[in-house]
N, C-alpha and C positions, 0 to 999 in steps of 0.2 A: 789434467788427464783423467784423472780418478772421475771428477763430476762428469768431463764429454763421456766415460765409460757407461754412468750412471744415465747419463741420459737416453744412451743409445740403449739401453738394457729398459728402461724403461716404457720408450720409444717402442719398442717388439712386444709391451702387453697390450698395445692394442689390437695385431692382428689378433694376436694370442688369446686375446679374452673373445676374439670373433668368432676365430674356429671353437674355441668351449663353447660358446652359446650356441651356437648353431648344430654341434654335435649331439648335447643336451635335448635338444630340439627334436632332430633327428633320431634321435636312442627311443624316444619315446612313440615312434610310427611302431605299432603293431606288425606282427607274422605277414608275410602277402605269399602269393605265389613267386615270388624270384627270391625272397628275401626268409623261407621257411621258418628261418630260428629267428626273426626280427632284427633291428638293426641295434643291438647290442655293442656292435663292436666300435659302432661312431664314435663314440665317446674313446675308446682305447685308440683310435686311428687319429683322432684330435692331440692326443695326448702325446703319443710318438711322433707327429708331424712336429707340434711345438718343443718338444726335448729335442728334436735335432736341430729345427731352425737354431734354439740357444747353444746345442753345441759349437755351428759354425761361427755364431755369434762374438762366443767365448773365443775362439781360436783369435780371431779379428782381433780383440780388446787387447791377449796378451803380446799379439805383433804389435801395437801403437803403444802397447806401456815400453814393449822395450826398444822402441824408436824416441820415447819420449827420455830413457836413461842415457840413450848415447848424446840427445840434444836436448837438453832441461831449457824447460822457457821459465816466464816468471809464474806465480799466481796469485789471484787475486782473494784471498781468505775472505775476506766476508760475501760475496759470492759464494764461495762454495758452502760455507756455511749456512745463511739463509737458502740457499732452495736445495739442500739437501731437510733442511728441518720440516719444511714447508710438503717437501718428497713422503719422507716417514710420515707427515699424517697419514698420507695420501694411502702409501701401501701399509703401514698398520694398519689403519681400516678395511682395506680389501682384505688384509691377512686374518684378521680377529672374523669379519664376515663369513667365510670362507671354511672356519677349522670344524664345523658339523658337518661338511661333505668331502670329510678326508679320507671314507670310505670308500671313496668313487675316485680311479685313478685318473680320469679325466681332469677332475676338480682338484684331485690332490697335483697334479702339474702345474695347476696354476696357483697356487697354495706355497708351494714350494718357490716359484718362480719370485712372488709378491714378497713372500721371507726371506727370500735371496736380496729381494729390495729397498726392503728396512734394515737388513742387516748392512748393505751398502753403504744409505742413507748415516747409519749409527758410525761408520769408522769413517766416511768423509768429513761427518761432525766433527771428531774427534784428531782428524790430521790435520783439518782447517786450524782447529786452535794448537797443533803442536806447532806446525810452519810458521805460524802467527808468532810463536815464543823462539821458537830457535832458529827461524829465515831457511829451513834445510827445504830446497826444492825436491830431493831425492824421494820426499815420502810420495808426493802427487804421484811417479809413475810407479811407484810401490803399490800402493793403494789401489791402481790402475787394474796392476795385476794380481793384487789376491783377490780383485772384484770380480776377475773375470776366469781363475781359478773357481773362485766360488758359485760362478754360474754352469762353469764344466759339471765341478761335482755333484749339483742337484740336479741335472739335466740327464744323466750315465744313467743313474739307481731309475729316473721313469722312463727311460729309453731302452734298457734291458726289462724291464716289467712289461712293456707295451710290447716290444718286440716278443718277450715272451709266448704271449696271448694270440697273436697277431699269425703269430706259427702253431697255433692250436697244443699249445703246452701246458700241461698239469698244475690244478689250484695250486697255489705254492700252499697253501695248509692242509692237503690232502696230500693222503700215501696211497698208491693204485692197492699195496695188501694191506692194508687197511680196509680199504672197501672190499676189498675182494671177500676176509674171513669176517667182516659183517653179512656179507649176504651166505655164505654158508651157514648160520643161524639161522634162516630161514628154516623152516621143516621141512623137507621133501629135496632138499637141496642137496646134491651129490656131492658136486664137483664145479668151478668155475673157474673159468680160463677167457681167454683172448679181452681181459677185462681192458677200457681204452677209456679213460677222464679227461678231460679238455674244459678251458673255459671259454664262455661266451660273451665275458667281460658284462662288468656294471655287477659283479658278484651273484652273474649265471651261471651256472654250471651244467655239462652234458655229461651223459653216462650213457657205455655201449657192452655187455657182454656177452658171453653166453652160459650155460646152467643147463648141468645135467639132471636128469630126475629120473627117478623110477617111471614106469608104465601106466598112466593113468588116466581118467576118461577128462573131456574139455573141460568139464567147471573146475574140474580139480585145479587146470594148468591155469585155469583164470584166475580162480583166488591164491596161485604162489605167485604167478601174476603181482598180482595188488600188493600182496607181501615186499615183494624184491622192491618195487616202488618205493613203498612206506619207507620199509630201511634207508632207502637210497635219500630219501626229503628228509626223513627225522632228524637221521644221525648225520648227514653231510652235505644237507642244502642243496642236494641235486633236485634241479626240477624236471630233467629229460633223461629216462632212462628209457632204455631200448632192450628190450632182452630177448634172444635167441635160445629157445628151449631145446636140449638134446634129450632123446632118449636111452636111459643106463643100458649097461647090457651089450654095447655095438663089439663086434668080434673085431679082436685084435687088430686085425689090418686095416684096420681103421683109423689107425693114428691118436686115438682116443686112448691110449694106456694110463694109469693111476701112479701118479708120482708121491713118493712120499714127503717133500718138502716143495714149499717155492725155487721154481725154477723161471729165470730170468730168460726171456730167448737175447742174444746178443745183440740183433740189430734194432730191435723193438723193446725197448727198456720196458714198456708197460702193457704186454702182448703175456702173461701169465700163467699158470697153471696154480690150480689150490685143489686139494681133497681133504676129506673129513679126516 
């Protein structure tokens, strides 16, 4: 049970390694007119497609381990043990290949997926020769299912990340006031609200808000311009910011009043207000 798991589990990197190469592929097509912000998100949409196939996957292996507990067959140990050994080269070297693009959650899916592999390959080894010493059929569909436990678990943590992304959700290492009271250092910088962070996956990032300022003639507004930018690429790797300029001063009814702390709006977690 434990190896047919192993195989079926291995069995699913090939599409798995088809959609990453292709997505990879695809990440790399340049901005068009349909596709403004480029296709960034391939790679993230590769990633979630394969976490889920493994999820289903997973679910499969733990229905056969525990079909295999109610009706233990025999096994055959040295089988399981040569082409499990023969396995761990296989995905050790994809695994070792692999750990320079574990920045990229695409690559990191299959990363995780391959180590999920070897580490199978490592306790199939090792029940082969306990069965072999003590005749106990019980561990084959044991083995079965912490294999395919172990595929649930790496498959959850890239399928919440992707999914994340996917629904245009905030760097997980960035804090919207955090950016928010950088770009108030800016000079001339009032006030900044409606600030909106999103990733564009492959460790893109987009920036949208708005900035109030005093009354000032265009080049001024150009070079706070360039400013808000600057900050925005320096200090947090955004490369798309968009900024909407207010001018100070707007009379009350305007909706523009000066709060003295961060104020969160309830439905828009990152829909903000900041002043100096």
């Amino acid at each position: 049970m434990a190896l047919l798991n192993d195989a079926v589990h291995n069995l699913s990197d090939v599409p798995a390694l088809g959609i990453s190469y292709l997505a990879m592929r695809w990440a790399e097509r340049p901005a068009d007119s349909e596709k403004t912000y480029g296709y960034h998100r391939a790679g993230t949409l590769a990633a979630f497609t394969n976490a889920f196939v493994l999820v289903l996957l997973s679910l499969w292996l733990g229905y056969e381990a525990f079909q295999r507990f109610r009706a233990p067959v025999a096994v055959v140990e040295s089988w399981m043990m040569w082409t499990s050994v023969a396995a761990l080269a296989v995905n050790g070297g994809i695994t070792l290949a692999l750990v320079r693009g574990r920045g990229d959650l695409n690559l990191r899916s299959i990363l995780v997926h391959n180590f999920g592999d070897a580490l199978s390959n490592i306790a199939i080894i090792a029940g082969a020769l306990i069965i072999h010493a003590t005749g106990d059929s019980w561990i084959d569909p044991l083995l079965g299912l912490a294999i395919g436990l172990l595929v649930l678990w790496s498959s959850i943590g890239i399928l919440r990340e992707s999914s994340h992304i996917l629904l245009e959700g905030r760097p997980l290492d960035l804090r919207v006031e955090d950016v928010a009271r950088a770009i108030l250092t800016v000079e001339g910088v009032q006030e900044v609200h409606d600030v909106h962070l999103w990733s564009l996956g492959g460790g893109h990032h987009a920036l949208s808000l708005h900035a109030r300022i005093p009354d000032m003639h265009l080049d001024g507004c150009e070079r706070l311009l360039v400013s808000i930018q600057r900050v925005a690429a320096k200090e947090f790797g955004v490369e798309h910011t968009t900024v909407q300029l207010e001018r100070a001063g707007l009379p009350s009814k305007s909706g523009y009043g000066t709060c003295e702390k961060i104020a969160f709006t309830p439905a828009i977690e990152n829909s903000i207000r900041v002043v100096r």
